[in-house]
TIZAZA-188744 format. One record per residue: x, y, z of N, C-alpha, C in turn; residue in one letter. Coordinates in pm, whole numbers, padded with zeros to 5 digits, always signed. Each point is the difference from the previous one (the first is absolute). Example, Ala and Ser with C-alpha at 12.3 -4.5 7.8 and 13.67 -1.06 7.14 Angstrom:
BEGIN
+01319-00569+00780-00089+00119+00000+00090+00120+00000A;-00035+00105-00072+00082+00119+00006-00077+00109+00073S;
! end
This chain:
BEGIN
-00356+00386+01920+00025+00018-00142-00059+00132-00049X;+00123+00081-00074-00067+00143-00097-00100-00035-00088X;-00134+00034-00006-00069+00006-00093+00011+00150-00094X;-00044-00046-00134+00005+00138-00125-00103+00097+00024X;+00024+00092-00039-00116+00076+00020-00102-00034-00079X;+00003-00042-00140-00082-00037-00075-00096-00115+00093X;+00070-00090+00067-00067-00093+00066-00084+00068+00146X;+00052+00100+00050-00114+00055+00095-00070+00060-00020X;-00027+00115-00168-00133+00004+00016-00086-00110-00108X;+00039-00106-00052-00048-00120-00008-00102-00043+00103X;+00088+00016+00154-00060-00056+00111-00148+00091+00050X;+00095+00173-00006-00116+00029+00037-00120+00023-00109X;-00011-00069-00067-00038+00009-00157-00118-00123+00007X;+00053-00113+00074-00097-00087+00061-00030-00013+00124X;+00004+00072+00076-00037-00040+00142-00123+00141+00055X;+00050+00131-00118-00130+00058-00044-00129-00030-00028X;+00029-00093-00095-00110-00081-00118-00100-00095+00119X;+00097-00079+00082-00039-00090+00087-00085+00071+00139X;+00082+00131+00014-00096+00075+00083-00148+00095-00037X;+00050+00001-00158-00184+00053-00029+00062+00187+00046X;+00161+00009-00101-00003+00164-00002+00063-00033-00179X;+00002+00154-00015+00027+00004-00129+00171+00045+00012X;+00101-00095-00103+00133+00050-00006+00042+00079-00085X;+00128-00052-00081+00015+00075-00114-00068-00070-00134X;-00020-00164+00003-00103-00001-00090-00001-00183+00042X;-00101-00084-00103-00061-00104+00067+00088-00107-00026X;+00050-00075+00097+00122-00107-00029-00064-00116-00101X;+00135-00072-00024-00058-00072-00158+00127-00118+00065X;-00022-00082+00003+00097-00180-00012-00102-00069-00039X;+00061-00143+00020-00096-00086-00066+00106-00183+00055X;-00066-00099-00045+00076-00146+00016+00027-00004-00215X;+00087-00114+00029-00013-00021-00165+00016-00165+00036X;-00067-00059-00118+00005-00119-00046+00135-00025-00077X;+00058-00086-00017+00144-00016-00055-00003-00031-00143X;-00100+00017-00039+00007-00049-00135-00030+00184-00063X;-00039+00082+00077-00043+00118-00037+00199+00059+00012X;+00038-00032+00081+00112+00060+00043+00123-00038-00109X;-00054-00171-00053+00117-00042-00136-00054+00115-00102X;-00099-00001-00022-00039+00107-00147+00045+00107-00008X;-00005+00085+00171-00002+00104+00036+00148+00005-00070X;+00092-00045+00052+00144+00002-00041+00053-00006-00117X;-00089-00109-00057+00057-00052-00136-00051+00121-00081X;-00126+00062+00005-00057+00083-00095+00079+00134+00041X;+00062+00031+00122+00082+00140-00026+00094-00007+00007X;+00058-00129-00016+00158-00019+00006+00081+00032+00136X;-00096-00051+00059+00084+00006+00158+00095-00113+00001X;+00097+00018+00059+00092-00088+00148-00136-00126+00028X;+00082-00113+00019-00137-00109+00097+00020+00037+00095X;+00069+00071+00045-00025+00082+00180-00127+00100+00007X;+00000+00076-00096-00097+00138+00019-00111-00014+00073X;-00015+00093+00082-00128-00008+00077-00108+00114-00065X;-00129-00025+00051-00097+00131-00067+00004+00091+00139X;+00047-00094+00088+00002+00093+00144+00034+00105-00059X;+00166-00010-00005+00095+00101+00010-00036+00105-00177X;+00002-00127-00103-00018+00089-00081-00101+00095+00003X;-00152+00002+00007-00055+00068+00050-00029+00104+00115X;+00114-00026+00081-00023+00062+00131-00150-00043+00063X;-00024-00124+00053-00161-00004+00079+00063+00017+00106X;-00170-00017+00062+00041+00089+00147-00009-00099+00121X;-00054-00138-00026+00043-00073+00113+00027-00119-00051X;+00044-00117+00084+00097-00110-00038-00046-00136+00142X;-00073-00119+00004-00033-00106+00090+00099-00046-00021X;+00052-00068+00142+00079-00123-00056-00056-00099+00114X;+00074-00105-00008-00057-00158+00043+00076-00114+00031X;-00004+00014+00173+00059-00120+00075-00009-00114-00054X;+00046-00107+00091-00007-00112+00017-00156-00011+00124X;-00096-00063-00100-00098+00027+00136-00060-00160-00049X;+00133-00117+00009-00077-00151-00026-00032-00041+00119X;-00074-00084+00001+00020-00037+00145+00077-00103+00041X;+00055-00110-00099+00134-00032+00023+00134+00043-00047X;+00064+00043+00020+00105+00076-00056+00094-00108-00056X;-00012+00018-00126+00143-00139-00100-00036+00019-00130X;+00096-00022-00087+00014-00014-00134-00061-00034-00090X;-00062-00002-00125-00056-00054-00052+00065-00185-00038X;-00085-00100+00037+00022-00100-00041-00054+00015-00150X;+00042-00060-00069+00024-00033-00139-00080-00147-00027X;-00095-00014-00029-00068-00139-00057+00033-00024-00100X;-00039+00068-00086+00055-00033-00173-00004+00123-00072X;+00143-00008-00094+00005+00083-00089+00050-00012-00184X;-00093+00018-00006+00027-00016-00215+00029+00107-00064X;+00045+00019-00123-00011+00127-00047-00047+00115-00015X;-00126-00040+00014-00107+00135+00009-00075+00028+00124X;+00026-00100+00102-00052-00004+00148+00074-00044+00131X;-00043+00058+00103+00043-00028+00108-00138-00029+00123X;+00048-00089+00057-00130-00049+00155+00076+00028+00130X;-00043+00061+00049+00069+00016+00161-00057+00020+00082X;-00007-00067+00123-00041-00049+00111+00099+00149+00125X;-00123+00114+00043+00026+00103+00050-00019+00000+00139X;+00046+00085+00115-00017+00056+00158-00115-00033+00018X;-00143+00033-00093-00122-00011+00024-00043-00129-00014X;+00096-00107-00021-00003-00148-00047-00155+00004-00123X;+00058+00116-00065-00077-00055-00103+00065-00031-00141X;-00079-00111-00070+00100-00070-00135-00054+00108-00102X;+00113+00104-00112-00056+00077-00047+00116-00015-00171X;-00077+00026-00110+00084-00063-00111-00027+00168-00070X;+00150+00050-00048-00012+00085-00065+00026-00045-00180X;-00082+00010-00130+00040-00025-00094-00033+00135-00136X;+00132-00034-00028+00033+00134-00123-00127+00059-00036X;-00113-00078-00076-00105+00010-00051-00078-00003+00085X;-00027+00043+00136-00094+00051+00050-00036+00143+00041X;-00077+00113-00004+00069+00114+00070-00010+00002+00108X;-00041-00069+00102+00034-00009+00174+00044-00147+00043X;+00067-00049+00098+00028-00116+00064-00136-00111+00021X;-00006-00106+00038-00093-00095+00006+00028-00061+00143X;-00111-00006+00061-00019-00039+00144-00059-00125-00026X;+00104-00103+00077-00033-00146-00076-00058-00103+00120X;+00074+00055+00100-00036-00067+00128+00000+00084+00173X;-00074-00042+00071+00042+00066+00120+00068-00097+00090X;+00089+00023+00045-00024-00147+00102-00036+00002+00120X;-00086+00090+00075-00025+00031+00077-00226+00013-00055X;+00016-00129+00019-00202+00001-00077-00026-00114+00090X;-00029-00013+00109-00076-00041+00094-00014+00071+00139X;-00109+00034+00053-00028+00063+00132+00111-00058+00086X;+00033-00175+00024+00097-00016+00035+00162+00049+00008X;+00011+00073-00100+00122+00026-00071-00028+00093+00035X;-00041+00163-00026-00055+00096+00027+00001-00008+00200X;-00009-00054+00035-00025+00001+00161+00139-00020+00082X;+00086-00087-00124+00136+00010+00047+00115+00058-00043X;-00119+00117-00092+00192+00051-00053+00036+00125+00093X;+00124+00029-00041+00108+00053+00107+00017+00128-00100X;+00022+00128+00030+00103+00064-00019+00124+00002+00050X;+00107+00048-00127+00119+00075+00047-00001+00052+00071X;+00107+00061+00131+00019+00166+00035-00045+00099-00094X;-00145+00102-00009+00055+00133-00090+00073+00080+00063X;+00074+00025+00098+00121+00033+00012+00163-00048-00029X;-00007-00100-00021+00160-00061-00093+00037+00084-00081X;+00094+00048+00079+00086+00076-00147-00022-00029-00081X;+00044-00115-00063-00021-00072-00187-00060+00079-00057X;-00089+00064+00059-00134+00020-00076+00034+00158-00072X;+00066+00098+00089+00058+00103-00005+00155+00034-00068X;+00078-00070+00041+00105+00040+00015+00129-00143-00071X;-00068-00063-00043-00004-00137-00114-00007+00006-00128X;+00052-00023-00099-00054-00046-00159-00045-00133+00014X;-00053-00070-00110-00075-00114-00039-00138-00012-00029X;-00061-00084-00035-00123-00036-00087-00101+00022+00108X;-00103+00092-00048-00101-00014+00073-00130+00047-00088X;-00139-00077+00024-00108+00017-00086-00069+00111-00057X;-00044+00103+00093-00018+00129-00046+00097+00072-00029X;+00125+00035+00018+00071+00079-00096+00031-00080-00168X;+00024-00157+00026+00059-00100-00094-00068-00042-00107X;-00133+00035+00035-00127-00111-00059-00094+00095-00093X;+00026+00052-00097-00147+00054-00043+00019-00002-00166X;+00030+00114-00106-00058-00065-00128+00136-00036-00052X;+00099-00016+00152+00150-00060-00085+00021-00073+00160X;+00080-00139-00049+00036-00032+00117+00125+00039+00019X;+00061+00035+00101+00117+00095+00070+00106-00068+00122X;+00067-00017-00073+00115-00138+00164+00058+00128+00062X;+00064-00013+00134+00097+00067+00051-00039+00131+00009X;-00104+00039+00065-00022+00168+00032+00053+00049+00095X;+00063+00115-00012+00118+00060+00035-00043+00073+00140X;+00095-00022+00105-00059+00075+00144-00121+00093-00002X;-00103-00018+00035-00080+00147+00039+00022+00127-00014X;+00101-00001+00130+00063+00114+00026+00088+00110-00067X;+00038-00068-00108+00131+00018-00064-00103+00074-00156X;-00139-00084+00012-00032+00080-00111-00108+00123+00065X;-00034-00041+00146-00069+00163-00001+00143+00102+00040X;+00104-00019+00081+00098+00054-00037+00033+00048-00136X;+00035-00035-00104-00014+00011-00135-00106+00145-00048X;-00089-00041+00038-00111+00076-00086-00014+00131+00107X;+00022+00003+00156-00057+00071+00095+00062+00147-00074X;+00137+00039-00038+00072+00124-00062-00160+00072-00054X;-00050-00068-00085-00073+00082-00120-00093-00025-00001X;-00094-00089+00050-00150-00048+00000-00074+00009+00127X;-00072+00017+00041-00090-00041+00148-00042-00172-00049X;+00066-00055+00129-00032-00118-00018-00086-00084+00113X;-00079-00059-00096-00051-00102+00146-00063-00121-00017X;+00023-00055+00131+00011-00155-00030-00134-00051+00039X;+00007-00130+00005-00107-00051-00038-00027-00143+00075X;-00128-00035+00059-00098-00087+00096-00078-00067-00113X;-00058-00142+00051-00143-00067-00044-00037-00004+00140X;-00191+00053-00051-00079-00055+00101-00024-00108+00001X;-00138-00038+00077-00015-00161+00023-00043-00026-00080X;-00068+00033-00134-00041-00120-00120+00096-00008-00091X;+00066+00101-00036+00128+00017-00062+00111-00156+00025X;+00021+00025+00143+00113-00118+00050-00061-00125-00013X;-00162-00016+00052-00032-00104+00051-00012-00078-00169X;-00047+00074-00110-00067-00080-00158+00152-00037-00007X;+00082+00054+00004+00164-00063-00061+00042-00090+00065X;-00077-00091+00164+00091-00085+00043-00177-00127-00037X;-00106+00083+00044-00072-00129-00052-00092-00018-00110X;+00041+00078-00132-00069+00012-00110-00137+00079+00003X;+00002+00085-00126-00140+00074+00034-00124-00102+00019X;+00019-00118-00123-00165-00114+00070-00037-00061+00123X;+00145+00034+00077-00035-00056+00101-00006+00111+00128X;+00007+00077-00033-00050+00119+00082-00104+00056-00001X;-00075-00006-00149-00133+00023-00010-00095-00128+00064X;+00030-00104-00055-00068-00145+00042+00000+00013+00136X;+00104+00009+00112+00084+00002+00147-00152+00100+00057X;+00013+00098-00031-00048+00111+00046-00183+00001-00008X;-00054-00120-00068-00112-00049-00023-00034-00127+00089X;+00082-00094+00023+00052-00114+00037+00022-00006+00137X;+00091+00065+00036+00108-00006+00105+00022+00178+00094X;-00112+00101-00023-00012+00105-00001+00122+00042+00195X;-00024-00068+00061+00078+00058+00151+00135-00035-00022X;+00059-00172-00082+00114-00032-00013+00066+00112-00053X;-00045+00012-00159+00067+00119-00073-00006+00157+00107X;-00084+00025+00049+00020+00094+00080+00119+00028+00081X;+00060-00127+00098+00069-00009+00088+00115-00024-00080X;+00040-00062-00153+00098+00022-00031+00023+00139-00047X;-00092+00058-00044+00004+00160-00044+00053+00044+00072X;-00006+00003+00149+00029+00053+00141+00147+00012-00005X;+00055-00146-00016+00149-00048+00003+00101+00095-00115X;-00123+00003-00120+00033+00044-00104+00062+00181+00045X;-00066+00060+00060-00006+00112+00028+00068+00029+00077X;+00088-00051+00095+00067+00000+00074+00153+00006-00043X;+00019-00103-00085+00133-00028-00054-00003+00125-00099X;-00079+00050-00088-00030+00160-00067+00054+00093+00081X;-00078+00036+00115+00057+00104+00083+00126-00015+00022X;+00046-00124+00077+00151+00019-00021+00099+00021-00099X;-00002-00028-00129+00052+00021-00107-00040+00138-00032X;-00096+00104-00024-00013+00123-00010+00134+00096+00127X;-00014-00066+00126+00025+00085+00114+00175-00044-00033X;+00044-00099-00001+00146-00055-00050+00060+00056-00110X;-00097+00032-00073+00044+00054-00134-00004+00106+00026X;-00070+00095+00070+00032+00179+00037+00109+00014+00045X;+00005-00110+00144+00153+00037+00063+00130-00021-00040X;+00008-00084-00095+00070-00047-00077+00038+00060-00109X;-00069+00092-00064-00004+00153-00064+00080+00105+00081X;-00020-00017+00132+00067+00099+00061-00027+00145-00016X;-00114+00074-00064-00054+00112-00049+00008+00053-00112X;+00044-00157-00097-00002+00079-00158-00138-00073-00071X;-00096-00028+00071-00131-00013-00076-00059+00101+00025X;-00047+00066-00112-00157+00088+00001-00144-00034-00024X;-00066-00100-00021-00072-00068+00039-00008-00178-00033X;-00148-00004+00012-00021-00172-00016-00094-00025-00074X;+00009-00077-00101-00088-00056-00084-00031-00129+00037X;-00117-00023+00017-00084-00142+00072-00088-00101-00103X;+00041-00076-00052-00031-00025-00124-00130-00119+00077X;-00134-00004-00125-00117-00089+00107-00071-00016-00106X;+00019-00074-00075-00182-00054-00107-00053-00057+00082X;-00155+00066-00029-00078-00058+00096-00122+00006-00144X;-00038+00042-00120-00064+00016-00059-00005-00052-00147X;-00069-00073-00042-00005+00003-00178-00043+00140-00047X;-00031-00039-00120-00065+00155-00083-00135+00032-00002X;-00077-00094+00087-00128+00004+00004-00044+00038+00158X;+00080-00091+00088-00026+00021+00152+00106-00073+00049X;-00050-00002+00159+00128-00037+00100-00005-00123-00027X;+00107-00127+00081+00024-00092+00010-00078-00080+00129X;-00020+00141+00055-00088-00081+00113-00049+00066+00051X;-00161-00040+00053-00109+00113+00095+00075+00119+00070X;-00068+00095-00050+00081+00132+00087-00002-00050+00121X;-00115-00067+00125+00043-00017+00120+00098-00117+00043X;+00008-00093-00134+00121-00072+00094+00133+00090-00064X;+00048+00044-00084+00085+00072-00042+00038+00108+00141X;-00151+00080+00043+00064+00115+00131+00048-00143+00120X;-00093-00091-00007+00032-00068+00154+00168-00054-00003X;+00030-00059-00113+00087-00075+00007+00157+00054-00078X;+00003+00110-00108+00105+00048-00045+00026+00154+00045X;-00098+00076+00055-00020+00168+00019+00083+00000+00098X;-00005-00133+00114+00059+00104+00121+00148-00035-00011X;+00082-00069-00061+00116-00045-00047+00058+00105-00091X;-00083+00060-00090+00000+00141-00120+00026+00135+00095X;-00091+00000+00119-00027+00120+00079+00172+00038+00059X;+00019-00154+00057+00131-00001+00062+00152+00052-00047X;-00030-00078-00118+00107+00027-00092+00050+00208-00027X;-00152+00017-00058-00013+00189+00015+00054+00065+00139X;-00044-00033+00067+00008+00034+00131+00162-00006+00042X;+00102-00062-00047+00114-00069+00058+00053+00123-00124X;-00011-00051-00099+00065+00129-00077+00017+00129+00000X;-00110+00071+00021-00072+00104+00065+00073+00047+00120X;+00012-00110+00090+00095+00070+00161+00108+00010-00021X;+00110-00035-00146+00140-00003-00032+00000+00159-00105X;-00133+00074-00035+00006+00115-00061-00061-00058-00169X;-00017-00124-00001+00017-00046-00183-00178-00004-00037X;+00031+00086-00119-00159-00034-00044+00014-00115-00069X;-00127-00065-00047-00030-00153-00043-00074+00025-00152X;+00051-00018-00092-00084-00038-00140-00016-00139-00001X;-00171-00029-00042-00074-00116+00046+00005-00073-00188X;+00062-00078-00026-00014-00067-00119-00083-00128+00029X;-00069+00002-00089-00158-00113+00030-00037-00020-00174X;-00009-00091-00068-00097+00035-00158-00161-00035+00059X;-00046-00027-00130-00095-00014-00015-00119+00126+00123X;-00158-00018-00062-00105+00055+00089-00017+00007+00067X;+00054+00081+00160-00044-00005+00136-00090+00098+00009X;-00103+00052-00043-00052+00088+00012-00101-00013+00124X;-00004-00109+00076-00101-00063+00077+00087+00033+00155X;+00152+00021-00047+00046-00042+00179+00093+00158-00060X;-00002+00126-00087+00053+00117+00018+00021+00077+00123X;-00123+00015+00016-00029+00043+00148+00110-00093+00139X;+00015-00075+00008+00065-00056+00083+00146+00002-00029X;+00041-00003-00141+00163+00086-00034+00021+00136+00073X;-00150+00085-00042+00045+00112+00071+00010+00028+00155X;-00087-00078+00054+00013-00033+00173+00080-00029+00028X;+00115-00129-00046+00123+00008+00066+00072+00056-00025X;-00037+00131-00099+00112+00100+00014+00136-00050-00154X;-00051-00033-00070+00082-00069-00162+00054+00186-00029X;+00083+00034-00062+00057+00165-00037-00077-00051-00107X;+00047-00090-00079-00032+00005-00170-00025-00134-00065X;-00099-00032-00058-00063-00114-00042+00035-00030-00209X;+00100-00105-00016+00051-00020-00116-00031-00139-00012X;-00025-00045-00148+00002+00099-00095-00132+00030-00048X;-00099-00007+00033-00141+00047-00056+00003-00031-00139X;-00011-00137-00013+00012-00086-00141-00134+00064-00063X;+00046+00080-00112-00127+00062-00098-00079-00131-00022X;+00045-00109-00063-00069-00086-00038-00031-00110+00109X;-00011+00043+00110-00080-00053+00104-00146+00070+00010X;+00016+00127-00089-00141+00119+00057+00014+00085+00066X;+00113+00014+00030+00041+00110+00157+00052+00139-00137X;-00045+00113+00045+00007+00173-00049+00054+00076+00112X;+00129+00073-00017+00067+00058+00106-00055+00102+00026X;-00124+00090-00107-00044+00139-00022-00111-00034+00114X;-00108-00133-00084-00064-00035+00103+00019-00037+00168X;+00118-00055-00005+00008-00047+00169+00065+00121+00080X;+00028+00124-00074+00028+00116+00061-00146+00052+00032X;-00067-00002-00109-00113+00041+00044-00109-00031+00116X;-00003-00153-00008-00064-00088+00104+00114+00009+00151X;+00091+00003-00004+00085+00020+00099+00090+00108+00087X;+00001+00111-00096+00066+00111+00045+00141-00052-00001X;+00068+00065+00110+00124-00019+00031+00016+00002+00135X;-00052-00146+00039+00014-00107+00097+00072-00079-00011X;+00031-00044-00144+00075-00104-00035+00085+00021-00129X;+00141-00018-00071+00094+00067-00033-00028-00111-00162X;+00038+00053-00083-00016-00057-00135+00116-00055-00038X;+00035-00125-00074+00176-00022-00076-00083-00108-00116X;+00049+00047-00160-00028-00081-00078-00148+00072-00120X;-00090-00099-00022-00132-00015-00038+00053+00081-00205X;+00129-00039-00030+00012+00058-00165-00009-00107-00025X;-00112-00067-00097+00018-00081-00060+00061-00067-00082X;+00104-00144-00015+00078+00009-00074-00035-00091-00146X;-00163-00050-00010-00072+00011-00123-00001+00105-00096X;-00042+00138+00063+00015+00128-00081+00107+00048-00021X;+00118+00000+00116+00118+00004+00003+00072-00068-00193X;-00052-00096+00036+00108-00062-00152-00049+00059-00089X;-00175+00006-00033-00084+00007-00110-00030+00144-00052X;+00030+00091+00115-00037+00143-00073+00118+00079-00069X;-00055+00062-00082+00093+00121-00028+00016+00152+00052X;+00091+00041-00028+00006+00129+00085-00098+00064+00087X;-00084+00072-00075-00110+00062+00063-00070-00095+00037X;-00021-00143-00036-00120-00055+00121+00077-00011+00109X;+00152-00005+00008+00105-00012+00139-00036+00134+00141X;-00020+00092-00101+00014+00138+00043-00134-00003+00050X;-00117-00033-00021-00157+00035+00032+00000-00135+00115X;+00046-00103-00015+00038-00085+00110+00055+00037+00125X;+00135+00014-00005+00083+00070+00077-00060+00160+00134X;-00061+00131-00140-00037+00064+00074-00122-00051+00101X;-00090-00049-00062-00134-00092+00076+00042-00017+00095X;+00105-00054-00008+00043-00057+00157+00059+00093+00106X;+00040+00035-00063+00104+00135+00083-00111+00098+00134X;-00147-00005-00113-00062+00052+00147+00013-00053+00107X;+00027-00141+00034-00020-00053+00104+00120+00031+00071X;+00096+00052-00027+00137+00091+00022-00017+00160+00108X;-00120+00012-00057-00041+00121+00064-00028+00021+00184X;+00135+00096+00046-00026+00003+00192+00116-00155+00029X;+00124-00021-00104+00025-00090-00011-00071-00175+00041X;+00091-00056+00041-00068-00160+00003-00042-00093-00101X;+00088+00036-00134-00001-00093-00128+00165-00042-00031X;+00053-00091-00023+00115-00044-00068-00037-00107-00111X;+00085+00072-00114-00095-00036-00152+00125-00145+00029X;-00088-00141-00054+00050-00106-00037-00067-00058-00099X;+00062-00120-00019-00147-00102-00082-00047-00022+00083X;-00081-00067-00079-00141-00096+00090+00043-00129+00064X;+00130-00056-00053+00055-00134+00065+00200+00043+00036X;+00047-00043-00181+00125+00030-00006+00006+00025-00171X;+00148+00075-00044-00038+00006-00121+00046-00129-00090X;-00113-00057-00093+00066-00087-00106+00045+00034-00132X;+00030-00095+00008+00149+00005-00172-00128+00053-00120X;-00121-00004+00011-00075+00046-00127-00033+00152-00023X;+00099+00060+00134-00029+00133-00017+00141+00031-00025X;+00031+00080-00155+00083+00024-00026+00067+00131+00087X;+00143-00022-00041+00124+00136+00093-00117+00151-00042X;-00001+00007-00107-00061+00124-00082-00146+00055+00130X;-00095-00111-00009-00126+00035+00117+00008+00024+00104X;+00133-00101+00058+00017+00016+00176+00079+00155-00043X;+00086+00014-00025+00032+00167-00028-00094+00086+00031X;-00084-00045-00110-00102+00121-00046-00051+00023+00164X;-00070-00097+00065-00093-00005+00109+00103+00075+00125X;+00139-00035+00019+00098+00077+00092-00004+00177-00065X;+00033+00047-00100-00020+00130-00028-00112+00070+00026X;-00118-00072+00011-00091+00062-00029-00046+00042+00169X;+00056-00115+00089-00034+00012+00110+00089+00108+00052X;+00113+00038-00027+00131+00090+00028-00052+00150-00048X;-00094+00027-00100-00002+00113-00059-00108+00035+00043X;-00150-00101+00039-00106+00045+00037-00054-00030+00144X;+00079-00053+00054+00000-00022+00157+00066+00074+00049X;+00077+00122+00012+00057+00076+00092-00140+00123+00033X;+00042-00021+00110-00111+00076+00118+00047+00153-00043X;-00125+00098-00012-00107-00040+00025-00051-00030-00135X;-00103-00137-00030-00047-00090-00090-00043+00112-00101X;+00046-00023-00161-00101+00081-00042-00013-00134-00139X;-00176-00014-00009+00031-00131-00053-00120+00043-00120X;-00030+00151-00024-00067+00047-00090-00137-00076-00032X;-00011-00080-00132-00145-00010+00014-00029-00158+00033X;+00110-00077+00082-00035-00137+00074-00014+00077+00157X;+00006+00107-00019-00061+00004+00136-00087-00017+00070X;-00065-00033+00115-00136-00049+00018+00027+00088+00185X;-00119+00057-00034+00016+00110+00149-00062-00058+00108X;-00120-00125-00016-00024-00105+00133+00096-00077+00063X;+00103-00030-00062+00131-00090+00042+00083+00167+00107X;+00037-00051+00103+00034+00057+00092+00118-00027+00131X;
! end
């Protein structure tokens, strides 16, 4: 497939950034929440098609297999006017209702070590997963529930013309909290510390194959991989840094490693505070660590500073200040950050994804500002700070 030119130096626009050189200036995308995306429309009179992709021109674009581990439809438990319950791949019971702003995780059915010891994956190689439409949890499931998602392929096909695109893995806590609930992974892992291990194992396995299925299956129109992994609240990890390295690192290591030998760099999406297991992102070799949730505590100026450029930046704009400031506090925000831009290895995002309380007018503001004062070489006048390097 012809790609635009606009879209190759897009590419080399991020794969600069990711290598820690300076391009023509610092790439800017982002995720959106869907309720940001109704406003977005309604307040500029878009099409319900419009994208901020395209309208904006950003510079990269994830998209997202089928990575259940049983592959089938959403069953339907009950549905009323303002709600729906459905029983998902991950056999978990999950109720989406109007008046909530995220879905509700109601049941697992998979909550006994017993149960856990006998479950099965799918093939992650089955076509379905690729080259299939139909319902599946992570593309289907988040602050809207979504039936019938449309082949894979067909939408990184779609987007490959004009965007650098790339797809997207869970590590092992990622997969493992969605099939046996986060309480029981924390409890498990206190409890039951080798069981959960050895399913982690299993866990990691069926991962790799779905990452490696999904490249080839791309056929060479992915440009990298986004590995999505909470492992953290906003205070600290979920679990002792050493059972975290013993039991999820070398499953994480693998994953990098497999991507890496196909040419694809890896942006590491994780929330909350890891500031305890950083160092070990950067050992296995992560390009770029997103989103550096401001309101976790994490400073992109700072972790340039404490880190150099060992390890690749995506995210850390807060989207608290994001809604709440006006112009110039956008602008003294924005540049702040931009040092960490400097010798590239920054891609400006939020701190999570953007929500509906940040009006069309701010997210604007924050894309211009990055377009006019991020082109290399940086001149960021008096937010400049000459220790950031």
């Amino acid at each position: 497939m012809e790609r635009t030119p606009n879209c190759l130096a897009k590419l080399d626009r991020m794969n600069k950034a990711l290598h820690h050189q300076e391009g023509d200036r610092v790439p800017i995308s982002d995720f959106f929440w869907s309720n940001f995306l109704r406003r977005w429309r309604e307040e500029l009179g878009l099409p319900s098609d419009a994208s901020p992709y395209t309208y904006y021109d950003l510079d990269w674009i994830v998209t997202i297999p089928n990575m259940d581990p049983h592959i089938k439809d959403f069953e339907v438990l009950e549905e009323t006017e303002d709600s729906i319950t459905v029983r998902t791949g991950f056999e978990a019971i999950i109720q989406r209702k109007s008046t909530y702003p995220m879905p509700r995780f109601l049941k697992f059915e998979t909550d006994t070590i017993e149960k856990m010891r006998s479950f099965q994956f799918d093939d992650p190689w089955d076509e379905r997963r690729y080259f299939k439409g139909g319902d599946n949890q992570l593309a289907g499931v988040g602050d809207t529930l979504t039936r019938n998602s449309p082949p894979w392929i067909e939408t990184v096909k779609s987007i490959y013309p004009d965007f650098p695109v790339y797809g997207s893995v869970c590590e092992g806590h990622e997969m493992t909290w969605r099939i046996l609930g986060q309480e029981n992974v924390l409890l498990w892992s206190a409890e039951y510390p080798d069981e959960l291990a050895r399913f982690v194992d299993r866990v990691h396995q069926f991962n790799l194959g779905i990452a490696e299925a999904q490249i080839k299956a791309a056929d060479g129109l992915l440009d990298g991989m986004v590995i999505w992994g909470d492992v953290a609240y906003t205070k600290d990890l979920f679990f002792p840094p050493a059972y975290w390295r013993r039991v999820f690192k070398p499953g994480l290591k693998a994953l990098v490693d497999l991507c890496h030998s196909y040419g694809l760099p890896v942006i590491y999406h994780g929330c909350g505070n890891v500031k305890r297991i950083f160092e070990d992102f950067i050992e296995v070799g992560i390009d770029a660590y997103n989103p550096l949730e401001a309101k976790a505590g994490l400073d992109v100026v700072e972790l340039r500073r404490q880190y150099g450029h060992r390890i690749g930046f995506c995210g850390n704009i807060s989207v608290i200040e994001w809604a709440q400031f006006g112009p110039e506090q956008l602008k003294a925000m924005v540049l702040r950050k931009l040092n960490a831009a400097k010798g590239g290895g920054y891609i400006v995002q939020s701190d999570h994804s953007v929500p509906d309380n940040i009006s069309p007018q701010n997210y604007e503001i924050v894309v211009n500002l990055v377009r006019q004062y991020g082109r290399y070489p940086l001149q960021l006048g008096e937010y400049d700070l000459p220790d950031v390097h």
